[in-house]
N, C-alpha and C positions, 0 to 999 in steps of 0.2 A: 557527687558520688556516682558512680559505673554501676554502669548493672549490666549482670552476668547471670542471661539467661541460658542453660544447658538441658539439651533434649538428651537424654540419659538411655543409651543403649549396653548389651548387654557383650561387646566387645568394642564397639564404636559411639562418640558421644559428639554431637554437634553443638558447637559455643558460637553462640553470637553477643557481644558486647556492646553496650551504648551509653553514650554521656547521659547526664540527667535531665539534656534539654532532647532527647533522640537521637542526637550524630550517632550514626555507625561506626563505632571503631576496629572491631575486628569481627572475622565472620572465621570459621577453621574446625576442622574434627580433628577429635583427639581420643588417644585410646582413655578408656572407661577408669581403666588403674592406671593412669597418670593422672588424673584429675585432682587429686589430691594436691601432689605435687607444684602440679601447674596453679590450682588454688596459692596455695601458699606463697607465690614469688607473683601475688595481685595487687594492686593496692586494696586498704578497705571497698568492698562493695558489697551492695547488695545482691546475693545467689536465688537464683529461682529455679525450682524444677519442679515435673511432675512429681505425684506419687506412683512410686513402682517396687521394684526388687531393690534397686541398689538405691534410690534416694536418702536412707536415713543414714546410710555409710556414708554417701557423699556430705548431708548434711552435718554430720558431725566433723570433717575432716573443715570444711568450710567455717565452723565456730569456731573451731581450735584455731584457726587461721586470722581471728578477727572480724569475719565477714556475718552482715547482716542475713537470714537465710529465713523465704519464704520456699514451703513446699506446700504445690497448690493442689488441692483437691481433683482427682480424674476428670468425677461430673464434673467441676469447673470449665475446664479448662477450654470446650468445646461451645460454649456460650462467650468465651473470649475469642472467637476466630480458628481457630486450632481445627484444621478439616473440611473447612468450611467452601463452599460450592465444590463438594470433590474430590479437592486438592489436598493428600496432607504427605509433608516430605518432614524429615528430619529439620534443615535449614530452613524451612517456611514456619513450621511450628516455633523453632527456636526464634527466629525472628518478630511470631508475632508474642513471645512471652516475651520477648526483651522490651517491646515497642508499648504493652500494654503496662508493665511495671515501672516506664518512664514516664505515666501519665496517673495511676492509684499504686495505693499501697498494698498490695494483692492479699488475698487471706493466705490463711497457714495452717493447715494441720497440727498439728501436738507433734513435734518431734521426741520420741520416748527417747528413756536413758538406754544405753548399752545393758545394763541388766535386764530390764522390763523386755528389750526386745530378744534376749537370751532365752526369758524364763519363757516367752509365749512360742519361742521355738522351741524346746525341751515339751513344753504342754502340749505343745502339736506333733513333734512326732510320736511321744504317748500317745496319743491319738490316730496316729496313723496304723501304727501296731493294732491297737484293737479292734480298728476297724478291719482289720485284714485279715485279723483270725476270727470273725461275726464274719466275713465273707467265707471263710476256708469252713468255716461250723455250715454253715450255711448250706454248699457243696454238697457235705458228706449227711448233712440231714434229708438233703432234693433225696440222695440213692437210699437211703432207709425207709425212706414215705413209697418209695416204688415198690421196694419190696414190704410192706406192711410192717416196717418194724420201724420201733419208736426206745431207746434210750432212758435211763431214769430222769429226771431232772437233779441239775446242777446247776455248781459255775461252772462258768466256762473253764476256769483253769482243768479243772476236770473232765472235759468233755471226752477226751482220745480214750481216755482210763474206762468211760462208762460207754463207751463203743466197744471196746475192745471185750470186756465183761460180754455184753449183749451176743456178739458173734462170735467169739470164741477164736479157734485159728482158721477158720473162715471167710479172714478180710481177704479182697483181694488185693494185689499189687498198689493197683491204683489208691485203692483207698487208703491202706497205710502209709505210703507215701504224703496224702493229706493231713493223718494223725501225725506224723512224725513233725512234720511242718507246723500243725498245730501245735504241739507239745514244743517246739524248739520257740514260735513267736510266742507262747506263754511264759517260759522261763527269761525272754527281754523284758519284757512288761513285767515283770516281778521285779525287775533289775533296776529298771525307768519310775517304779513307782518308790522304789527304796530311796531311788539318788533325788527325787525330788518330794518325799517327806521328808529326807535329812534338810534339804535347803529350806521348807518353810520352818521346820523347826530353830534352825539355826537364826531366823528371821524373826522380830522381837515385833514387828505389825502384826505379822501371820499368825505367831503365837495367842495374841490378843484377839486377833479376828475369829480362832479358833475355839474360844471358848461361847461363841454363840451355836445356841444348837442347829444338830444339822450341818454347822460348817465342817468339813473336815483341810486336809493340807491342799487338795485338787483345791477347791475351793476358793479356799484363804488366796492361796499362790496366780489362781488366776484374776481373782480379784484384784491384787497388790499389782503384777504385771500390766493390768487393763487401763488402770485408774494410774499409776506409774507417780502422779503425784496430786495429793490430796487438795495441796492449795489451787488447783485449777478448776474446784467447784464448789461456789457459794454455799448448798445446801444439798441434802438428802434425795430432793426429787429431780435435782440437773445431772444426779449420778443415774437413778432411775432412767430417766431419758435418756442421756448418756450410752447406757446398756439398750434401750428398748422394749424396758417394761412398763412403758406409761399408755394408754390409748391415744389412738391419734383421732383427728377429726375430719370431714366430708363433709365441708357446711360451704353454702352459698346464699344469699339473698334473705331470703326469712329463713332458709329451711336448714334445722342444725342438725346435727349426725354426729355421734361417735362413733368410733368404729374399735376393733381388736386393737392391741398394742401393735405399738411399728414394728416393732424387731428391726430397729436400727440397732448400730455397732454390731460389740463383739457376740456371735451365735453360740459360741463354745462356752461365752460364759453366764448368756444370757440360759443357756440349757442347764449347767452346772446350778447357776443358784434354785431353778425350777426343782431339780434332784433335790437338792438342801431343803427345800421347805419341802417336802416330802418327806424325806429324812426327818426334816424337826417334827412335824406331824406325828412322826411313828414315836419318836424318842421321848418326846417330853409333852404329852397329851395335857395335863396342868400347868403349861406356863403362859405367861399372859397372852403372848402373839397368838397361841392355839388359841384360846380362846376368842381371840380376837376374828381368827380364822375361821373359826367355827361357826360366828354370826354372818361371815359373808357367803361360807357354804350350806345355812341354812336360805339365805336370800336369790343366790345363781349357781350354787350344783358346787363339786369336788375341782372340779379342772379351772374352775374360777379363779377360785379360792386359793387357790395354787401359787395360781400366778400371782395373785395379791400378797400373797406370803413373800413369793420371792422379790416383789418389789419394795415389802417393809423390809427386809433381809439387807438389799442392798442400803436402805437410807440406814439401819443398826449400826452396817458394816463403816458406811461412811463416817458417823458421830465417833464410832470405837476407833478409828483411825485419826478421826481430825483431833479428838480430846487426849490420845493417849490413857485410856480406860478399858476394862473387861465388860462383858456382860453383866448386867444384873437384872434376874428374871422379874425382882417384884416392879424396875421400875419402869419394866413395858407395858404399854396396853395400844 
């Protein structure tokens, strides 16, 4: 078997190829959108790339192809030589992923499906929007605190409407200018949050996921995207960890330490389920998990407690997905 290691740039990509014993057989750059192409007319081999922007398009183009496809983790990759005294070139890199895949079998990332990586782009640029209009609110709140004036409270969707109340015809240029902006990036985000409750709805996981409290479509959608396929985890707390709700440890010799949860993976959604047991908190103050919650925030405070919520949340979410089942409140605890 060949193995075809490619350093993946983002107009230019460097291929270097090797038998299974190390012979070099080709070394050559080639454009970025040929690779596919060029894949295809390979014999079976094994595909190796970093992870970057274009690797899971390359990756998929290389399975449809036949080809075996490891895409190796960043941190990795610089512990196998990649950079190392220095030096790092397109062709050196490529050369030494070729050289180390003809001697182990390199790890692999989870290559998601084309939907999973859809949905966490649609969830992100939601995200992007709202963060821009909390920066635009943001702006026109700095010029209100200058001048001693302060707005009723709202949502944001409202915020241009309850400025504009406040000062009357007033605004200056500059400021409406920001309202306007506000008011235009609000009506996207109405837009973005419709077209992706209709998709979890439409989705018979999401629907199921949904009926645990607190979860709502954000939620469901980014869970389902995250996790992409349920059979890749044994049980409830490798999804836990998985996300970065577990604590991690700081122990050596006699001396044991735990420490806060890692906040490894995904952030966006490891935030979102934090929001949901919140949410559950407020919504359903008698159901088991609340109460369950309730004994941990009487032992280490509210913000604990929290987190412990959203780490039971996700092993729920996990069970409700691997059994194909809804919620049932009596038989949590």
């Amino acid at each position: 078997m060949e193995h075809v290691a490619i350093d993946l740039g983002g107009s230019q990509s460097q291929v270097c190829i090797r038998t299974s014993d190390g012979q070099l057989l080709v070394e050559q750059r080639c454009r970025t959108r040929d690779l596919p192409a060029y894949l295809a007319k390979r014999p079976p081999s094994r595909v190796i790339v970093e992870t970057c922007a274009e690797a899971f398009g390359i990756a998929d183009s290389a399975l449809t192809a036949g080809h075996q496809v490891r895409v190796v983790p960043a941190t990795l990759v610089r512990a196998l030589g990649v950079g190392s005294r220095g030096v790092k070139t397109d062709r050196r890199d490529a050369q030494i992923l070729s050289e180390v895949s003809c001697r182990i079998d390199l790890p692999s990332v989870h290559i998601p499906s084309k939907q999973s990586r859809e949905r966490k782009t649609q969830c992100g640029l939601r995200d992007a929007l709202v963060s821009s209009r909390t920066q635009l609110i943001n702006t026109v709140r700095g010029w209100l605190r200058a001048d001693g004036r302060r707005p009723k409270s709202g949502e944001a969707a409202s915020f241009a409407k309850r400025v504009r109340a406040l000062c009357g015809a007033a605004i200056p240029g500059f400021i409406d200018r920001q309202l306007q902006t506000i008011e235009f990036v609000s009506t996207q985000i109405r837009a973005a949050d419709r077209e992706l409750e209709r998709m979890a709805k439409q989705d018979s996981v999401c629907r199921r996921l949904m009926t645990v409290p607190g979860v709502g479509w954000l939620t469901a959608l980014r869970f389902v995207a995250t996790i992409d396929q349920i059979e890749r985890f044994a049980d409830g707390h490798r999804v836990a960890a998985y996300i970065g709700l577990v604590p991690g440890e700081n122990s050596s010799s006699e001396r044991q330490r735990r420490t806060g949860i890692t906040k490894a993976g995904a952030p966006s959604l490891r935030w979102t389920l934090v929001q949901a047991a919140w949410s559950a908190r407020r919504a359903r103050r008698k159901d088991a998990m609340q109460r369950w919650a309730e004994e941990i925030e009487r032992r280490r405070g509210k913000r604990i407690a929290a987190v412990a919520l959203a780490r039971k949340l996700a092993s729920i979410l996990y069970a409700i997905w691997r059994d194909g089942s809804v919620y049932e409140h009596e038989r949590q605890s």
